[in-house]
Steps between C-alpha positions, in 0.01 A plus 500: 500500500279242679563670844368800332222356367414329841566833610242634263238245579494539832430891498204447265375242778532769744339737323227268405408381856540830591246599246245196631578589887190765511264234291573227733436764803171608318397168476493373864354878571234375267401177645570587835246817451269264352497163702466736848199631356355136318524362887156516712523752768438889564785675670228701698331199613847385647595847630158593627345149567183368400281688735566837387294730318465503153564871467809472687619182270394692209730882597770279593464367144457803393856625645709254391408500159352173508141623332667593222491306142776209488678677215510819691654339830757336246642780307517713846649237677763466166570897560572471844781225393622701256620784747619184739233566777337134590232672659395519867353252704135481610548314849797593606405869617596708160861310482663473198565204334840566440533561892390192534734309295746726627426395885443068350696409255833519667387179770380327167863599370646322777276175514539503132868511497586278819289232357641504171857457687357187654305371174848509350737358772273223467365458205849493300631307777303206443524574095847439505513201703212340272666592210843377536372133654222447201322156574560485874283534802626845554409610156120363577469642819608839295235467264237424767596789715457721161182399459359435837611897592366617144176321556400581857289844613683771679224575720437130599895470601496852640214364745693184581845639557309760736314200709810290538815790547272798636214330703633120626910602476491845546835516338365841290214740546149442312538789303540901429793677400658613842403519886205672602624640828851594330634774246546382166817640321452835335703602211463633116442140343258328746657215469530381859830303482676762278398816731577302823860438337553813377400646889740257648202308641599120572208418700250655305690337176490144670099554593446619153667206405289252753233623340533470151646108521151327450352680255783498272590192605144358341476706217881436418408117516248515295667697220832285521329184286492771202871548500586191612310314173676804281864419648431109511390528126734739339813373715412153348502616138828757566696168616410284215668809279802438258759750728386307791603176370836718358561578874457172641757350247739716563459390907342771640318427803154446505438735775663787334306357173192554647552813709742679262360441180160335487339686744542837328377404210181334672422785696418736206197369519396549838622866455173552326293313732661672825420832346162421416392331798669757728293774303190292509522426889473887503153462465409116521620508894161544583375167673849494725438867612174423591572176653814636763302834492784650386438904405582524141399613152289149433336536842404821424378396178282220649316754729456741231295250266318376798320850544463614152848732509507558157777797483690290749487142300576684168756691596676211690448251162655765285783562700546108509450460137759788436759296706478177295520663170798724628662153634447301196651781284791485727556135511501453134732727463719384781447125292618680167842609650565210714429239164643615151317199398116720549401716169226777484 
């Protein structure tokens, strides 16, 4: 009876997030629509320049719509969502937004998820250790790296790994995505190490590779103090528990305590947070892409809002804010079935 009403409960949280999905979408289309617009700047000053006519300015407003009322521009830029079409872009020779995401998000994909591999190796590295000596030098060097790497700005560290491992070391290149004067991998997911695996490529997997170890290497530093304060925290509680104790008198190691049992239970937590943050780097990857001039979706999305793109930064937003709501859904779901202990 109680699995069934668990059961229960969680379908009607299903449906009901499912139900919210859209309003959360329509709400980021909303602000998004309205911030671009609140910000100073004409698109056809940025496309055209300063020094161009007026009546050229004005037919280019004309053609994009832009002349329009404000309410008019929104409900025609809500039908174009409705039948999925994100629009087209207005610098980038007639190309479709959803070409462009189509030809940048998969080197965001692969920044994103390479970093997140190192944010974790680390970051729940140093949680455990921190946790399980409490009150030792190791456990306040943990809690300084957490916040030292929480606290300091990606583009700052971006600049300085650059200077010291690109410029003085030259251990790694400055930046981009692959070699210039060499063919990139080609294959159906753009993702460079994938498609050079799946081709049988060694050398171009190993300079995909070369390239793609200081960039995720900072961001993945960076993001490591959030899981490691999560793991440090939670681990701390989850060993202080009543089965813990249980398991230590009946002699148990303390290794298998901690690896076996308490860490399980701790990591629930950082399920959330790993979802969230992986989602959110999506979009948020900006200020690294930029930095390593790396050719992905947040790169694109910085050029876009410098000139005025507004199909381009709309359509990119949206399609960010759809991934963290689809992720969230996900991940408490994935939290419901891993813990009897959550209700809906």
């Amino acid at each position: 009876m109680l699995i069934m009403s668990r059961s229960k409960a969680i379908q009607y949280y299903i449906v009901a997030r499912l139900l919210l999905a859209p309003l959360m979408v329509w709400t980021i289309v909303t602000l998004v629509f309205l911030l671009l617009r609140a910000t100073p700047g004409d698109p056809a000053d940025a496309i055209l320049g300063n020094r161009a006519p007026e009546a050229t300015k004005e037919a280019l407003r004309e053609s994009l719509g832009l002349n329009q009322p404000l309410w008019l521009q929104y409900f025609a830029y809500l039908g174009q969502l409705l039948s999925f079409n994100l629009g087209t872009s207005i610098t980038s020779q007639g190309q479709s937004v959803w070409e462009i995401i189509g030809q940048h998000f998969p080197a965001t994909v692969e920044l994103t998820f390479y970093s997140m591999v190192v944010a974790i190796a680390i970051g729940v590295t140093i949680g455990i250790l921190s946790a399980s000596r409490p009150n030792t030098s190791v456990d306040v060097g943990g809690r300084l790296f957490g916040i030292i790497t929480y606290s300091l700005p990606i583009f700052w560290v971006g600049m300085l790994f650059q200077l010291i491992f690109a410029v003085q070391l030259r251990w790694f290149p400055l930046g981009t995505r692959f070699p210039l004067n060499q063919t990139p991998p080609s294959g159906w997911t753009g993702i460079y190490t994938l498609d050079s695996l799946f081709s049988g490529n060694l050398g171009q997997f190993l300079t995909a590779v070369y390239y793609l170890i200081l960039p995720c290497f900072t961001l993945g530093l960076l993001l490591s103090g959030i899981f490691e304060r999560m793991v440090r925290v939670n681990l701390r509680q989850t060993l202080q528990a009543d089965y813990v104790e249980a398991a230590r008198a009946r002699g148990i190691p303390e290794r298998r305590i901690l690896l076996a049992h308490a860490l399980k239970n701790a990591l629930i937590p950082v399920i959330t947070v790993l979802g969230l943050t992986f989602a959110a780097l999506l979009g948020g990857a900006v200020l690294t892409e930029v930095t390593f001039s790396w050719p992905g979706l947040g790169n694109r999305l910085y050029e876009a809002i410098a000139v005025r793109d507004y199909p381009t930064v709309q359509g990119i937003m949206v399609f960010f804010g759809a991934i963290v709501v689809v992720v969230s859904i996900l991940i408490d779901l994935i939290n419901a079935y891993i813990d009897p202990r959550i209700r809906y």
